[in-house]
N, C-alpha and C positions, 0 to 999 in steps of 0.2 A: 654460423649465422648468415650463409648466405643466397638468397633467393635469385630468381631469374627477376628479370628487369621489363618483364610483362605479367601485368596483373588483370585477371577477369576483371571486368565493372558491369554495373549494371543499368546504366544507364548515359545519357553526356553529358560532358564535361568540355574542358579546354578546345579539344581538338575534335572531339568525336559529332560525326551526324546525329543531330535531335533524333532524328528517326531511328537508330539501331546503338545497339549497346554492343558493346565491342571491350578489346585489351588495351590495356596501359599501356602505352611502347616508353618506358620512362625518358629515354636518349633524346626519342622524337620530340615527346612533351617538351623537353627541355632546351631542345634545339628551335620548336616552334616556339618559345619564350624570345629565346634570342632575335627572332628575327621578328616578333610582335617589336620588341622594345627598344631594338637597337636603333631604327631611326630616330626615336624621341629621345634616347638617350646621347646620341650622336649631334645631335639640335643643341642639347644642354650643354654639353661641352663643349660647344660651340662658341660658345658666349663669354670663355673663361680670358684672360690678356694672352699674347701669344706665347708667353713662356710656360705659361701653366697649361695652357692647353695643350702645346706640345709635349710634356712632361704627362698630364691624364692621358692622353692619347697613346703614351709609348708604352705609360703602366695596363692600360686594358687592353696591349693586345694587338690593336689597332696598326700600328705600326710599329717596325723596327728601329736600331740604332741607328741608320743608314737611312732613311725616312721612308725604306720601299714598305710593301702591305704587309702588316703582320700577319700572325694566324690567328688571330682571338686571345680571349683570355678566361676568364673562367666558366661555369657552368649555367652561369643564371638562374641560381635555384632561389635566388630572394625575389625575383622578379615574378617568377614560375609561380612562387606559391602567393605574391599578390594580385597577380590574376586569375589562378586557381579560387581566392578565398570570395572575389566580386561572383567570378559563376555560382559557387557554391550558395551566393544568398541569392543568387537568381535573377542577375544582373548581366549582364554582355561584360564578359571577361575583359573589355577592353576598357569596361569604367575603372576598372584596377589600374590604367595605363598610368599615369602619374603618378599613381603610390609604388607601382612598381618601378620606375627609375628614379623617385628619391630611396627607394631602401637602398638602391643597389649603387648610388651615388654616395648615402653613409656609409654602408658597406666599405669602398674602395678609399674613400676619408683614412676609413681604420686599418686599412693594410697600409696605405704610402705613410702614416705615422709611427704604426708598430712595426714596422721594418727600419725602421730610426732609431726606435729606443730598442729595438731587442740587438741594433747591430747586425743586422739582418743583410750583408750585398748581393744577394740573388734570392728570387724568385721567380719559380718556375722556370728555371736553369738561365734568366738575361738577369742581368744588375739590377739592382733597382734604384727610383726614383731617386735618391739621396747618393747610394753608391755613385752615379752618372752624372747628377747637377749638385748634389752639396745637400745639409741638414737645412741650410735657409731655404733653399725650391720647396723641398721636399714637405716640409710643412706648410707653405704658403699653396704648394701644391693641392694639398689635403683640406685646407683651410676652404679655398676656393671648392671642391668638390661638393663641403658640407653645405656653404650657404648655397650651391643649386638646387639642392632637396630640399628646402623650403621654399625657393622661389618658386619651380614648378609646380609646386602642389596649390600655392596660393596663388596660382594663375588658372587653374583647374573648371571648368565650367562647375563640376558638381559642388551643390548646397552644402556640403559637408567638408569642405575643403580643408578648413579653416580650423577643423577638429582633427584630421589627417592629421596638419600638420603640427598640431601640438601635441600628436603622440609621436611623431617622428623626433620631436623637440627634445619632447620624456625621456625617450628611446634613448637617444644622443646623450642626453646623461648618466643615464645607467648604465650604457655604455663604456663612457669615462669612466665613471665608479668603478667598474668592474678592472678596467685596465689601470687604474690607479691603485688598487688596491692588489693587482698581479705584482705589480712595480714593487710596492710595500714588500710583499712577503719574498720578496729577495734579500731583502736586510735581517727578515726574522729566521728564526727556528723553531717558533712555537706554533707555527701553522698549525688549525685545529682541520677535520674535514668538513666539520658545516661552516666552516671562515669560508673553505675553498669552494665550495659547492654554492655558495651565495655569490663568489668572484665571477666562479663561470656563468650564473643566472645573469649579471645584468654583461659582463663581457662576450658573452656567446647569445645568453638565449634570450634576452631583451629583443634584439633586432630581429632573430626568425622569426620571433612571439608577435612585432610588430608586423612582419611581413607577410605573415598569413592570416592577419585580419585586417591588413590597412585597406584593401578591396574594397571588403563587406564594408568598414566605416565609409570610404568614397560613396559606397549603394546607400545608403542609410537602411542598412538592413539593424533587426533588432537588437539588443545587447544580449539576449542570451545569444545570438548564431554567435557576435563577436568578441564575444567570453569564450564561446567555447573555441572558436579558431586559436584566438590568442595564446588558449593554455596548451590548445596541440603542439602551435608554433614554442611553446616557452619546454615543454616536454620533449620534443623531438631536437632542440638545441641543447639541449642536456644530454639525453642520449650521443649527441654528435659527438659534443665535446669529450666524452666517459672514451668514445671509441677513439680518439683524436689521439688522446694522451697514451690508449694500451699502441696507439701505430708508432707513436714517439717512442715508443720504445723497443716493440716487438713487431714493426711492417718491415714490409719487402723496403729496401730503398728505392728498388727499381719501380713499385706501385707511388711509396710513398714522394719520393721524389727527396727525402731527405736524408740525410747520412746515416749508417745504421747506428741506432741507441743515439739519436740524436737529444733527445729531451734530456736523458743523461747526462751526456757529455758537456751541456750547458748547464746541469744540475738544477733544473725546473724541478720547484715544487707543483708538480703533476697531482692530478686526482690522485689515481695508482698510487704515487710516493707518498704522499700526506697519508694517505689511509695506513699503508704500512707502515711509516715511521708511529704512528700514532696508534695502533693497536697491534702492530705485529709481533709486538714481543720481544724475543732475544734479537730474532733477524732487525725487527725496526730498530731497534738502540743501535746497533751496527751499523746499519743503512745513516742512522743520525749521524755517525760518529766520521760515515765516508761523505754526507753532504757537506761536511763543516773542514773538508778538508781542502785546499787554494792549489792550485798547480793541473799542469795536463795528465789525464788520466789512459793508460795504455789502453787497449782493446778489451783486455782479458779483464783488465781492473771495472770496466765498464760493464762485460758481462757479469761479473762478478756479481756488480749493484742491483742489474735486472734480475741476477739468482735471488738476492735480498726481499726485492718487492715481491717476487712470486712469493718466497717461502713465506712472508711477511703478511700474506691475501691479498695484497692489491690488485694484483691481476683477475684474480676470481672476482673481490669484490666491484670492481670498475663494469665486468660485464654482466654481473648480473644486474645490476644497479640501472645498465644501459637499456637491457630488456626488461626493466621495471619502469624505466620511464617512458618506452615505449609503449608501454600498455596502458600507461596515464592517457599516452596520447590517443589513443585508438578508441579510451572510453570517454576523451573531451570530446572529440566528433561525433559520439554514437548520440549523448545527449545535446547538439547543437541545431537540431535540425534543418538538415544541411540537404541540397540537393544528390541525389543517387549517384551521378557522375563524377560531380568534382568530389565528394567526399570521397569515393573510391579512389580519385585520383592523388589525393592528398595523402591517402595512405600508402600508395604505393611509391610516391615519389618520397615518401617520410624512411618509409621502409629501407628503397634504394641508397638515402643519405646514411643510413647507422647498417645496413647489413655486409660489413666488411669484416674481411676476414683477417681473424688480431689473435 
């Protein structure tokens, strides 16, 4: 499932000259993201008390343990695709600018919190928030993060402001929901796969679904463009998550950055595992029988589990599942009418997030 990271377009978009149509350089788009946003996102945490600011600042990147320059931090693909979604209704990509750093300020709420509750002291190889200041920074940390995404948007010149942010509002709770209900099904065993597949809609694909139409709503473009962004963004976070869980289990550690058979080894009710526990057959009763079981599990015990889910279908089923909701997504844009450029662009950056190789 995997493509080059330049896609023909046929027309502009984000980056490209009005006058000629030109290739998707994904890297670039995403790199030209960061540097649109990071001063207003730099502004906003700006503003937080100095403990917490110090604390956002170290978790984005910004800077190290030591207070010298960091290297960055993530990709800014929630940004990317909020400014992606204002061109696409045919706006200056820059009227997305506040919707794109409150996504990506929710965004980073949910990692300094879920690195709390999952237990989580590193990512992307330094400590994290909680690891280095304690579980009180670390949510107040998070805390302070969320209420800047509302304050910027409601300081927004555009007329629609005020609607932005009561779907960032939304967003934020299905968010919660989603991650409250991941919480939950660590108590249960009867995890069904539409329980799971509704956890990751509002935990994963609430916020992409918001982030590639909070644009268009800053433009006031019409409700069919921002239906249809919305459903790309809620399709292509499914996808993400389907491919998320096969690297949890079956990625390079070296790509993924996480220990090998990591979702395993913490015994996450994964898409892949739910599916096979639940229709796999002989393999799933056994895969049951090794989730419900307490203590550290060897290597070999571990592949073991991943022989289980394969045999079990979850593997097959999680990517085809991936490349089905991909195609959701590719058919919400076709009928959104959407400008030539970003819409090309939005598929190829949608592309680039789920086309890994699991």
């Amino acid at each position: 499932m995997s493509t080059p990271d330049t896609v023909t377009v046929d027309g502009p978009g984000l980056r490209d000259d009005p006058s000629r149509p030109g290739p998707v350089d994904v890297p670039a788009l995403l790199a030209h993201s960061r540097e649109t946003v990071g001063p207003a996102l730099r502004a906003a945490v700006a503003r937080l008390d100095v403990s917490s600011r110090e604390q956002a600042e170290y978790h984005l990147g910004w800077v190290e343990a030591d207070g010298s320059p960091g290297r960055g931090g993530g990709k800014a693909v929630r940004p990317a695709l909020a400014l992606l979604s204002a061109a696409a209704a045919g706006a200056p990509a820059e009227t997305g600018l506040a919707g794109a750093v409150a996504v990506e300020l929710v965004h980073n709420f949910s990692l300094v919190h879920d690195d709390l509750m999952d237990g989580d002291r590193e990512r992307r190889h330094r400590p994290t928030v909680w690891a280095r200041w304690g579980a009180a920074s670390a949510i107040l940390c998070g805390d302070g993060l969320l209420t800047l995404a509302t304050e910027v948007l409601l300081e927004d010149r555009s007329p629609h402001a005020a609607a932005a942010a009561r779907l960032v509002a939304v967003t934020t709770r299905e968010l919660i929901r989603g991650q409250a209900e991941d919480v939950a099904f660590e108590r249960r065993a009867d995890v069904g796969v539409d329980e799971c597949l509704t956890m990751a809609a509002g935990k994963t694909g609430s916020l992409l679904a918001t982030s590639a139409a909070i644009g268009a709503v800053l433009a006031g473009a019409p409700t069919a463009a921002v239906r249809g962004l919305s459903d790309y963004g809620m399709a292509v976070g499914m996808a993400f998550q389907l491919v998320d869980d096969l690297l949890g289990i079956w990625g390079d550690p070296a790509v993924t950055g996480k220990p090998v058979l990591s979702d395993l080894r913490s015994r996450k009710k994964s898409l892949p595992v739910t599916f096979a526990v639940q229709r796999g057959g002989a393999a799933g009763r056994e895969l049951a029988a090794w989730l419900a079981h307490t203590g550290e599990q060897t290597d070999a015990e571990l592949r073991a589990a991943a022989d289980l889910v394969e045999r079990g279908g979850g593997r097959e089923w999680a990517g085809a599942e991936a490349r089905r909701r991909m195609v959701a997504a590719e058919r919400a844009l076709a009928g959104a009418g959407l400008a030539a450029g970003p819409h090309a662009e939005l598929l190829a950056l949608g592309h680039h997030l789920i086309d890994r190789e699991f």
